[in-house]
DSSP file (Angstrom, degrees, kcal/mol; ACC not computed):
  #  RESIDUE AA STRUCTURE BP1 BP2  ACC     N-H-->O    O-->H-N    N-H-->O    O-->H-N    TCO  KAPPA ALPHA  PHI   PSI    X-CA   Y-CA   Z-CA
    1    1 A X              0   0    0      0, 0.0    38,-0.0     0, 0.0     3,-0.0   0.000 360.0 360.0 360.0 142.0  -15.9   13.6  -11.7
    2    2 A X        -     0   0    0     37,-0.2     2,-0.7     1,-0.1     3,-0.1  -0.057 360.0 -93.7 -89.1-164.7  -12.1   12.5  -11.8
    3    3 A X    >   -     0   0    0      1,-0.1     3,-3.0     2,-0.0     4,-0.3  -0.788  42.8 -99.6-104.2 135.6   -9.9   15.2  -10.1
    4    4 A X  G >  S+     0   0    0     -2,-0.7     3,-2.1     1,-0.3    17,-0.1   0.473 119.9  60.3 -22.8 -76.1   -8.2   18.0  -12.7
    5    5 A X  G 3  S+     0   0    0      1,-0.4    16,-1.7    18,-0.1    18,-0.4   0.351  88.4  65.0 -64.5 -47.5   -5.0   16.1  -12.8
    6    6 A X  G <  S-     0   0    0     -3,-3.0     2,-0.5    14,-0.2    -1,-0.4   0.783 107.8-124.0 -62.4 -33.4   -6.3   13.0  -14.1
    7    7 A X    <   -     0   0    0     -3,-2.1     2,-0.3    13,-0.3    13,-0.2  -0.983  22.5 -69.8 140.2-133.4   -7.1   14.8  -17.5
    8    8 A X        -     0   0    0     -2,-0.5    11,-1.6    11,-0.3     2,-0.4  -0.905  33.0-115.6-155.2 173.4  -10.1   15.5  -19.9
    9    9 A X  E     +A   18   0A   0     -2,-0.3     2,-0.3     9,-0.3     9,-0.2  -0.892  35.1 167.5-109.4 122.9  -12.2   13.6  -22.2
   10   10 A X  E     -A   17   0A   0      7,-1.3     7,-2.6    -2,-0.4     2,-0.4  -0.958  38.2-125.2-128.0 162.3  -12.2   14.4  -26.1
   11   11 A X  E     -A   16   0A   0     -2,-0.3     2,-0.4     5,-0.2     5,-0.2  -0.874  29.8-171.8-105.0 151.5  -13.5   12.5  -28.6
   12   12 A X  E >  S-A   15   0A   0      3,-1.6     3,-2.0    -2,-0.4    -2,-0.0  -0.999  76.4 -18.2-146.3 112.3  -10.4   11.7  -31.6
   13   13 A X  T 3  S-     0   0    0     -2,-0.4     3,-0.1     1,-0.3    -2,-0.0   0.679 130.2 -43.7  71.2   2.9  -11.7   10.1  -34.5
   14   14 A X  T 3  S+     0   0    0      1,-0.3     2,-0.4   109,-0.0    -1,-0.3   0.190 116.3 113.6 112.3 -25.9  -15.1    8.8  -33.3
   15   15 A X  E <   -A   12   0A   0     -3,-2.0    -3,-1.6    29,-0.0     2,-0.5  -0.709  66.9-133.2 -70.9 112.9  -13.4    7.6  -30.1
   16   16 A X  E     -A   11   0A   0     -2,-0.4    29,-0.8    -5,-0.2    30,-0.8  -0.549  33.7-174.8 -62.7 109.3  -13.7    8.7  -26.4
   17   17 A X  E     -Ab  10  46A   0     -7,-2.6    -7,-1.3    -2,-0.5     2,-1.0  -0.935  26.6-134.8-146.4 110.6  -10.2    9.1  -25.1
   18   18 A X  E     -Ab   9  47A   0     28,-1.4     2,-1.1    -2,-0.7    30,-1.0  -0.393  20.6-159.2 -24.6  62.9   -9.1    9.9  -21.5
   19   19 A X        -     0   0    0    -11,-1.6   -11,-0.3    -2,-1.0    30,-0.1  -0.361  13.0-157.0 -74.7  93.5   -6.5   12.5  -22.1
   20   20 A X        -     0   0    0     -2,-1.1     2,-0.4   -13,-0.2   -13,-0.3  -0.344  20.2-109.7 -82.9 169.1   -4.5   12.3  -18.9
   21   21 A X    >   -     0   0    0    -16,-1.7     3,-1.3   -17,-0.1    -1,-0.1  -0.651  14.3-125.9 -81.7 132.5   -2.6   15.1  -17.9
   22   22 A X  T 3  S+     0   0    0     -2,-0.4    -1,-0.1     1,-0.3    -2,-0.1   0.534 108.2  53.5 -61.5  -1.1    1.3   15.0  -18.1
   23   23 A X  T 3  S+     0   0    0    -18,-0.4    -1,-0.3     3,-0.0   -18,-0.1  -0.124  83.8 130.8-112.9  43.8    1.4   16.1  -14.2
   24   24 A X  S <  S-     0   0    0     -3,-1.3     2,-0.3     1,-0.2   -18,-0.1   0.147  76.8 -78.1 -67.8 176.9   -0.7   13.5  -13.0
   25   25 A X        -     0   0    0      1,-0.1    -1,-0.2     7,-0.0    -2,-0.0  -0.619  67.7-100.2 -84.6 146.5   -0.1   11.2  -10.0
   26   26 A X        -     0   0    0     -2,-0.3     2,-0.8    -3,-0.1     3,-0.2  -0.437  17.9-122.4 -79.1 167.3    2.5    8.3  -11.6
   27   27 A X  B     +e   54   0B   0     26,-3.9    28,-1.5     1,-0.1    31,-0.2  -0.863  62.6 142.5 -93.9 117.3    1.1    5.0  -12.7
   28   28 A X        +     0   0    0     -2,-0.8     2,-0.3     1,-0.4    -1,-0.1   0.594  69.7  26.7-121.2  -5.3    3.9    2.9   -9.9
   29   29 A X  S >> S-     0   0    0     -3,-0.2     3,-3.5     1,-0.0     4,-1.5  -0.996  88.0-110.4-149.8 124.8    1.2    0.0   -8.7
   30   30 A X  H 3> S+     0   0    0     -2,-0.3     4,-1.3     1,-0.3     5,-0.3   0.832 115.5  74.8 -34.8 -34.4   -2.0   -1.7  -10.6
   31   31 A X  H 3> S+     0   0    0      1,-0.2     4,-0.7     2,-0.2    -1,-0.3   0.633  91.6  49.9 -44.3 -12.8   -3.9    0.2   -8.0
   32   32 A X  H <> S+     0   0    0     -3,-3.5     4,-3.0     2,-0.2     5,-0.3   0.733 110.3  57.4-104.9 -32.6   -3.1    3.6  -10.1
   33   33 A X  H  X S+     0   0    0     -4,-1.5     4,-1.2     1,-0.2    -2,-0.2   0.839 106.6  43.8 -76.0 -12.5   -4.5    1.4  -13.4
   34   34 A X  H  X S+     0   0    0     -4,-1.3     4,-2.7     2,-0.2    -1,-0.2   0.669 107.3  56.6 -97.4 -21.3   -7.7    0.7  -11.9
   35   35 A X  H  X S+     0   0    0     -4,-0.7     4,-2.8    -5,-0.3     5,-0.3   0.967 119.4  41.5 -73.6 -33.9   -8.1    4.9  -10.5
   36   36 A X  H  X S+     0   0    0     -4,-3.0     4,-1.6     2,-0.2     3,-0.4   0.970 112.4  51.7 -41.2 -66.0   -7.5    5.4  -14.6
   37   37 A X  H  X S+     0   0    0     -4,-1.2     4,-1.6    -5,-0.3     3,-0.3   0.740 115.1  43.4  -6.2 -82.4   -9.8    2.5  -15.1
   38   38 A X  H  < S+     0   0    0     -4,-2.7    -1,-0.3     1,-0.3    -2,-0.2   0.640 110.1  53.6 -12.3 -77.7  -12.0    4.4  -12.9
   39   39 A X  H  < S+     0   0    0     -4,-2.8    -1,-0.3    -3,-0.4    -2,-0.2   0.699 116.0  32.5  -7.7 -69.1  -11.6    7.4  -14.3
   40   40 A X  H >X S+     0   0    0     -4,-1.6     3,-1.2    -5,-0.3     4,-1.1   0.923  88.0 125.9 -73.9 -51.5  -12.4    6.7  -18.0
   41   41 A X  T 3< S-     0   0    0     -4,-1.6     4,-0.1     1,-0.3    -3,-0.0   0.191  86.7  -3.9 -84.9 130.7  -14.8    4.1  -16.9
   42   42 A X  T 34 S+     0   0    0      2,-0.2    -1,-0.3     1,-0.0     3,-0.1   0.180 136.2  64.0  49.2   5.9  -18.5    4.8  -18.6
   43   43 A X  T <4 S+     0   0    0     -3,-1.2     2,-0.3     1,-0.4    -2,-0.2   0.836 104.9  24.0-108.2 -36.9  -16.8    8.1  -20.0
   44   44 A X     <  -     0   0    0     -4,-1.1    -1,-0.4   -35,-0.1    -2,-0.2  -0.997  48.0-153.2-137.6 146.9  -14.2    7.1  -22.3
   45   45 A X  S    S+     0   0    0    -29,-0.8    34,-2.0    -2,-0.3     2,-0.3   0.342  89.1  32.7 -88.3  10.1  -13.5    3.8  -24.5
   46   46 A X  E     -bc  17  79A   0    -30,-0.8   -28,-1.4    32,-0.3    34,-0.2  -0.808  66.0-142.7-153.2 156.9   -9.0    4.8  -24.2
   47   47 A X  E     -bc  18  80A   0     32,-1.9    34,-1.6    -2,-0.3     2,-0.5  -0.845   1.7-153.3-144.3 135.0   -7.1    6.2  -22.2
   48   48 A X        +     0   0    0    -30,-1.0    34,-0.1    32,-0.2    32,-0.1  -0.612  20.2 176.0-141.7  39.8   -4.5    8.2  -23.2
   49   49 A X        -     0   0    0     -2,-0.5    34,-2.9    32,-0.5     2,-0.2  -0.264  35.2-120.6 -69.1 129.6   -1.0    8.3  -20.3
   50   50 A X  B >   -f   83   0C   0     32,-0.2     3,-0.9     1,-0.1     4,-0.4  -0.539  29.4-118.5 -66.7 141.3    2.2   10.3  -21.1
   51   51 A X  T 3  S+     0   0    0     32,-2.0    33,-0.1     1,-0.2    -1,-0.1   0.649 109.5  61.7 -56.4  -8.9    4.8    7.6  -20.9
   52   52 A X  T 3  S+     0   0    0      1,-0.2    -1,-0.2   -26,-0.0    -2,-0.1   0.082  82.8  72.5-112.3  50.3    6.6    9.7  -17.8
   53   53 A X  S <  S+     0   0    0     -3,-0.9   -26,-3.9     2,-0.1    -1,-0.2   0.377  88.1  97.8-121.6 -30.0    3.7    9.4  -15.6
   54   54 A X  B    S-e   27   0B   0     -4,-0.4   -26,-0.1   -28,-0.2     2,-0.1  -0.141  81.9-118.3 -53.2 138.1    5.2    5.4  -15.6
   55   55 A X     >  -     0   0    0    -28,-1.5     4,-0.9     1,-0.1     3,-0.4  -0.577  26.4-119.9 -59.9 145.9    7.3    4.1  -12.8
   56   56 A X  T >4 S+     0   0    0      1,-0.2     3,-0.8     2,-0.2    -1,-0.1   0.833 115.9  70.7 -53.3 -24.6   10.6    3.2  -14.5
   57   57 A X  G >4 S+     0   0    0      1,-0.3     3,-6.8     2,-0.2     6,-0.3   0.801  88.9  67.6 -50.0 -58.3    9.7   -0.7  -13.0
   58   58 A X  G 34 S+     0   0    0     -3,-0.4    -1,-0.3     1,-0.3     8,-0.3   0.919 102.9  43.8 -46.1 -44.2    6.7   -0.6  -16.0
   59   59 A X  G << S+     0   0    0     -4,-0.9     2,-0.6    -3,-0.8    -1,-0.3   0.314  97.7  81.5-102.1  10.6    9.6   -0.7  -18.8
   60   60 A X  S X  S-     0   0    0     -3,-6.8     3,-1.5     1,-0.2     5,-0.4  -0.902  73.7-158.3-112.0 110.0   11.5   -3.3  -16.9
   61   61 A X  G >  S+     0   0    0     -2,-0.6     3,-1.4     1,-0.3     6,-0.2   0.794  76.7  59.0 -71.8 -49.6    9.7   -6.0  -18.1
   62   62 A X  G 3  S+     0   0    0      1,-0.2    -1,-0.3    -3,-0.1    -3,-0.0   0.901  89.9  78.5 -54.2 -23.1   10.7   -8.7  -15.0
   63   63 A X  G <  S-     0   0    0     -3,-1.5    -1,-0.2    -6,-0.3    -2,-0.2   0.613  94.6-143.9 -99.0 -10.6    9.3   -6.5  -12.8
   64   64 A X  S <> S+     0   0    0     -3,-1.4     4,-1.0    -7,-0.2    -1,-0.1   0.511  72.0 104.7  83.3   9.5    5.6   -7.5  -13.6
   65   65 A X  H  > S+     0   0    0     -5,-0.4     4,-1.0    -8,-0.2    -7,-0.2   0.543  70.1  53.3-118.3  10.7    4.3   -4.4  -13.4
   66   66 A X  H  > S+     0   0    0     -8,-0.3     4,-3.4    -9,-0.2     5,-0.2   0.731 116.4  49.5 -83.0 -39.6    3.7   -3.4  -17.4
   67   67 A X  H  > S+     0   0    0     -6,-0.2     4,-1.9     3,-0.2    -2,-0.2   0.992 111.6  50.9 -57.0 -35.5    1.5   -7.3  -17.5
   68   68 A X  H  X S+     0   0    0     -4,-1.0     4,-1.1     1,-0.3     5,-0.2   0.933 117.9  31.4 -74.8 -68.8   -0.3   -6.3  -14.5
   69   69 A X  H  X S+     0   0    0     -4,-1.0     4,-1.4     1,-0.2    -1,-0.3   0.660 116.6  56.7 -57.4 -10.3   -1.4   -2.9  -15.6
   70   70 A X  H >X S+     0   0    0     -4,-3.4     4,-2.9     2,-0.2     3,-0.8   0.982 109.4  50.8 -71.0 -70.4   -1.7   -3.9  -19.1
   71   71 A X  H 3X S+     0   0    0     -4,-1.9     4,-4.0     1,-0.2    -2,-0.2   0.657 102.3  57.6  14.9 -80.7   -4.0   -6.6  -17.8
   72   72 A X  H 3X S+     0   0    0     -4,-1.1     4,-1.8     1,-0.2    -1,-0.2   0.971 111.1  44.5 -56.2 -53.5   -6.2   -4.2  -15.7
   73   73 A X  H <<>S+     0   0    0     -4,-1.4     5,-1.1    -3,-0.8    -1,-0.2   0.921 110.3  49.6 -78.8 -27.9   -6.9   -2.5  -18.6
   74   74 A X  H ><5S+     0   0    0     -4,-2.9     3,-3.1     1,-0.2    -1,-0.2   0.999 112.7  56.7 -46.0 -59.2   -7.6   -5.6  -21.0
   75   75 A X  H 3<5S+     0   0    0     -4,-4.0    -2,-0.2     1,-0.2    -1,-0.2   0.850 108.7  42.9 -36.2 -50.4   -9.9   -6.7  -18.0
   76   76 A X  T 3<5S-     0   0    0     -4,-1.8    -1,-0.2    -5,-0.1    -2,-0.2   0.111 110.4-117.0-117.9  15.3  -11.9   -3.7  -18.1
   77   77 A X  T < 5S+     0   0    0     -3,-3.1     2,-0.5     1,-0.2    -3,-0.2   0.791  73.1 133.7  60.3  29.5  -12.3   -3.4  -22.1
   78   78 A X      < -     0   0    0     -5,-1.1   -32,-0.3    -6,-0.1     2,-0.2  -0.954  54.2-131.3 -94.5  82.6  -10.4   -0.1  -21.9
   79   79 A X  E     -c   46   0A   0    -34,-2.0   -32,-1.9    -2,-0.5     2,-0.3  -0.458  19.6-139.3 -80.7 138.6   -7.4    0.6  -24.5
   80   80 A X  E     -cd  47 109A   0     28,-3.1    30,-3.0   -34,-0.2     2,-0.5  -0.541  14.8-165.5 -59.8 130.5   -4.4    1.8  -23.1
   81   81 A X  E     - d   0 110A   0    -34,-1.6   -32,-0.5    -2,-0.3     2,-0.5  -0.936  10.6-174.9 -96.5 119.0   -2.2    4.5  -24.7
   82   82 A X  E     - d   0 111A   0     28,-5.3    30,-0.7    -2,-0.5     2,-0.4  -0.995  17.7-179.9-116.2 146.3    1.1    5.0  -23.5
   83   83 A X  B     +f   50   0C   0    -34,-2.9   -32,-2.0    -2,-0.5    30,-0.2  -0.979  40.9  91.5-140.6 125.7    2.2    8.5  -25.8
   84   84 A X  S    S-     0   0    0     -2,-0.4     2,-0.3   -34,-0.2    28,-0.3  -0.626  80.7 -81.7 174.6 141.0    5.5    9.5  -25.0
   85   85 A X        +     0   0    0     -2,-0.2     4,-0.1    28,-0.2    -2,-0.1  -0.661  41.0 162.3 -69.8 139.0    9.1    8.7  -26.4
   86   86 A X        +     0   0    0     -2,-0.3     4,-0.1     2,-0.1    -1,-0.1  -0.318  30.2 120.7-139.4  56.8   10.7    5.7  -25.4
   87   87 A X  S >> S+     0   0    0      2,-0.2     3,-5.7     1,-0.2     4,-1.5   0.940  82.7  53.1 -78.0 -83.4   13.7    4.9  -27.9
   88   88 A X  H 3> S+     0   0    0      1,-0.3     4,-3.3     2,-0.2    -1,-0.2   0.693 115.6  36.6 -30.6 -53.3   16.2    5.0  -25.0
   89   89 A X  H 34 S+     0   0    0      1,-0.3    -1,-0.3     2,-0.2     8,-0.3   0.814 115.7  54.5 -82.9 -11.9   14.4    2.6  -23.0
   90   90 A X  H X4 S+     0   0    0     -3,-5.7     3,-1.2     1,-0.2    -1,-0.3   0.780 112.4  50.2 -91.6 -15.3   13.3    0.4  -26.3
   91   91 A X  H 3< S+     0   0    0     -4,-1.5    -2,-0.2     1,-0.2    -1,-0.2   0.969 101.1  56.8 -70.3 -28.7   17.1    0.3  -27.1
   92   92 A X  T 3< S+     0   0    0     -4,-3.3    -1,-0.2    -5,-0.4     2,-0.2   0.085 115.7  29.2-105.2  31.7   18.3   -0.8  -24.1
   93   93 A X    <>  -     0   0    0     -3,-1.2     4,-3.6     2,-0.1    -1,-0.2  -0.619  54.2-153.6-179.4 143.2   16.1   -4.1  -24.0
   94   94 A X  H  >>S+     0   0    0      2,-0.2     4,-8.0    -2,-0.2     5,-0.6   0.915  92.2  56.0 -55.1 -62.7   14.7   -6.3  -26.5
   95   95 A X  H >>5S+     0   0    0      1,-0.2     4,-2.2     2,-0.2     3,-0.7   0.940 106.9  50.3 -66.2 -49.3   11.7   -7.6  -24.5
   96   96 A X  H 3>5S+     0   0    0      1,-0.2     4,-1.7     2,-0.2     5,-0.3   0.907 111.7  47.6 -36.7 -76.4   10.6   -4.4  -24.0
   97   97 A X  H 3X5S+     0   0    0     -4,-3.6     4,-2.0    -8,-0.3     5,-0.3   0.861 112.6  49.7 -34.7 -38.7   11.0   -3.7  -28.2
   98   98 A X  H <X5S+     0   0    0     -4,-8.0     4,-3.1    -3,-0.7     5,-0.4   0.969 113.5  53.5 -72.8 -44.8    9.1   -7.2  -28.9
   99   99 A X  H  X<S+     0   0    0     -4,-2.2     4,-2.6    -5,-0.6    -2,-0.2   0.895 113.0  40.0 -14.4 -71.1    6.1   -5.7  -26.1
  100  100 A X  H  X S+     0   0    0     -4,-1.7     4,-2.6     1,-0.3    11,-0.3   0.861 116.1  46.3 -83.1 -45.7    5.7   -2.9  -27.6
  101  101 A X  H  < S+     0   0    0     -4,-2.0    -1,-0.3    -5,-0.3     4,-0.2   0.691 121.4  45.1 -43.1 -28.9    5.9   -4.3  -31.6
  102  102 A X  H >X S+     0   0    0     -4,-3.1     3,-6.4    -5,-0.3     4,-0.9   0.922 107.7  56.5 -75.1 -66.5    3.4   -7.1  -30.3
  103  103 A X  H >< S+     0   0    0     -4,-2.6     3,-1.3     1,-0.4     5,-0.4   0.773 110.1  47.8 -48.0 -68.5    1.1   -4.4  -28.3
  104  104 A X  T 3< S+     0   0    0     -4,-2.6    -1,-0.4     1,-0.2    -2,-0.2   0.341  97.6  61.2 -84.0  28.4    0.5   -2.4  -31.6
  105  105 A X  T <4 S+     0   0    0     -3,-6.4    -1,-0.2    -4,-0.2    -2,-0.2   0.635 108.4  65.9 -61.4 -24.8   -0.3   -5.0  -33.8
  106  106 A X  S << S-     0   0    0     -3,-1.3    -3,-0.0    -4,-0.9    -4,-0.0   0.270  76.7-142.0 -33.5 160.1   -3.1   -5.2  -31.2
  107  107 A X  S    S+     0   0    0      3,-0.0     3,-0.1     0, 0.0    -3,-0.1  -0.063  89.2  68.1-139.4  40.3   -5.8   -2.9  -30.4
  108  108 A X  S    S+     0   0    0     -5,-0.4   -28,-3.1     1,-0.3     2,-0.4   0.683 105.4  30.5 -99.7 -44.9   -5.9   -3.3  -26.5
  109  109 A X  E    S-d   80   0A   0     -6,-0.4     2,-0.4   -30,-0.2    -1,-0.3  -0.934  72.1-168.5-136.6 111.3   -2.5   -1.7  -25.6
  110  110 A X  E     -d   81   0A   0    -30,-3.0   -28,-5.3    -2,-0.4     2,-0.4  -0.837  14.3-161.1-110.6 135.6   -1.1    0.8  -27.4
  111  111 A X  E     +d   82   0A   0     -2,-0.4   -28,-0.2   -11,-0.3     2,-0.1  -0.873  28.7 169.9-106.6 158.4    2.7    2.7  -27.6
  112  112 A X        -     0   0    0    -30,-0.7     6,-0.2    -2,-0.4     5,-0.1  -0.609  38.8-146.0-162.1  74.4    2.7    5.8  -29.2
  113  113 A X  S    S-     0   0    0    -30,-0.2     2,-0.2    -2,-0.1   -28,-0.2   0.458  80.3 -16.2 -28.7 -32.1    4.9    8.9  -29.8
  114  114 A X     >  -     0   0    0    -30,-0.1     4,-1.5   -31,-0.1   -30,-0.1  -0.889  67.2 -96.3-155.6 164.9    2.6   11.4  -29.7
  115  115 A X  H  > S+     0   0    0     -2,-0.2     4,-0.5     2,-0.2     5,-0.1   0.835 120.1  60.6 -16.9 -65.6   -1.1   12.3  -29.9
  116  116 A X  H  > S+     0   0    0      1,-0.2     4,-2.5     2,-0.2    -1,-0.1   0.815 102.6  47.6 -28.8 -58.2   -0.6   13.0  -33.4
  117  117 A X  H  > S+     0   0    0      1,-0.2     4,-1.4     2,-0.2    -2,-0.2   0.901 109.2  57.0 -67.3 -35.1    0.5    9.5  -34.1
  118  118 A X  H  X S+     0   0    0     -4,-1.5     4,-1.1     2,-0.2    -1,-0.2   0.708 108.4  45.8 -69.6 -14.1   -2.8    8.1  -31.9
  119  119 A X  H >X S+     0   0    0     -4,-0.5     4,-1.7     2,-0.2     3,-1.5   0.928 112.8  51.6 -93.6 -38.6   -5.4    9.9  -34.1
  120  120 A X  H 3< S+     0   0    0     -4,-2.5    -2,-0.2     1,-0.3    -1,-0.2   0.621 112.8  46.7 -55.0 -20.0   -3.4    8.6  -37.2
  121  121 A X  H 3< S+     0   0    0     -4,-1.4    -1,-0.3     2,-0.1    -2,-0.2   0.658 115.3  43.7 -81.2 -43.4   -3.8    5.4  -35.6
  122  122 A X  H <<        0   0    0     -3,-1.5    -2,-0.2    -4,-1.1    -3,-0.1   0.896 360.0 360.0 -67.0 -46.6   -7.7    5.8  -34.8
  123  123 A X     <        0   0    0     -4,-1.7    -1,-0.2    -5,-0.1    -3,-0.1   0.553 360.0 360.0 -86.1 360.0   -8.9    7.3  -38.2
């Protein structure tokens, strides 16, 4: 059983999805994508992180640490959610904006305003 923090399981749309909670431990190191991993892992096909659970480092794209954890979750047949706003941070850099425009054309890694927008996205 993962520990309260990490979140709950509902199913959205036919889909099992990791709903973590928005006071969670922050995602700052790949190690934190694989306790998600972890988490989810025979329990949910998503997982579902508010975007301020990231270190800011995930949304600076040199810093390697959005590939890595994007990665882990590619690796481990998982999608990623990030649900949160992030206009400030997609204004103030481009690669970030192309990421995230690539990442939902996709179905591995997904960005996401809200919940709302992720079931509209499932169904």
């Amino acid at each position: 059983m993962t520990e309260p923090a990490a979140g709950e399981v509902t199913r959205r749309h036919g889909v099992d999805v990791l709903v973590c909670a928005a006071d969670g431990p922050p995602v700052a190191h790949p190690q934190d994508a694989l306790d998600l991993i972890g988490a989810a892992y025979g329990r949910a096909d998503a997982v579902a992180v508010p975007a301020a659970r990231f270190d800011p480092r995930f949304f600076e794209l040199r810093s390697g640490l959005a590939g890595e954890v994007m990665q882990k979750f590619v690796n481990y047949r998982i999608r990623l959610v990030i649900v949160g706003d992030i206009d400030a941070r997609l204004a103030a850099s481009d690669a970030l904006r192309a990421l995230v425009a690539e990442s939902n054309r996709g179905d591995q890694v997904w960005f996401v305003a809200d919940l709302t927008e992720l079931d509209r996205r499932l169904a």
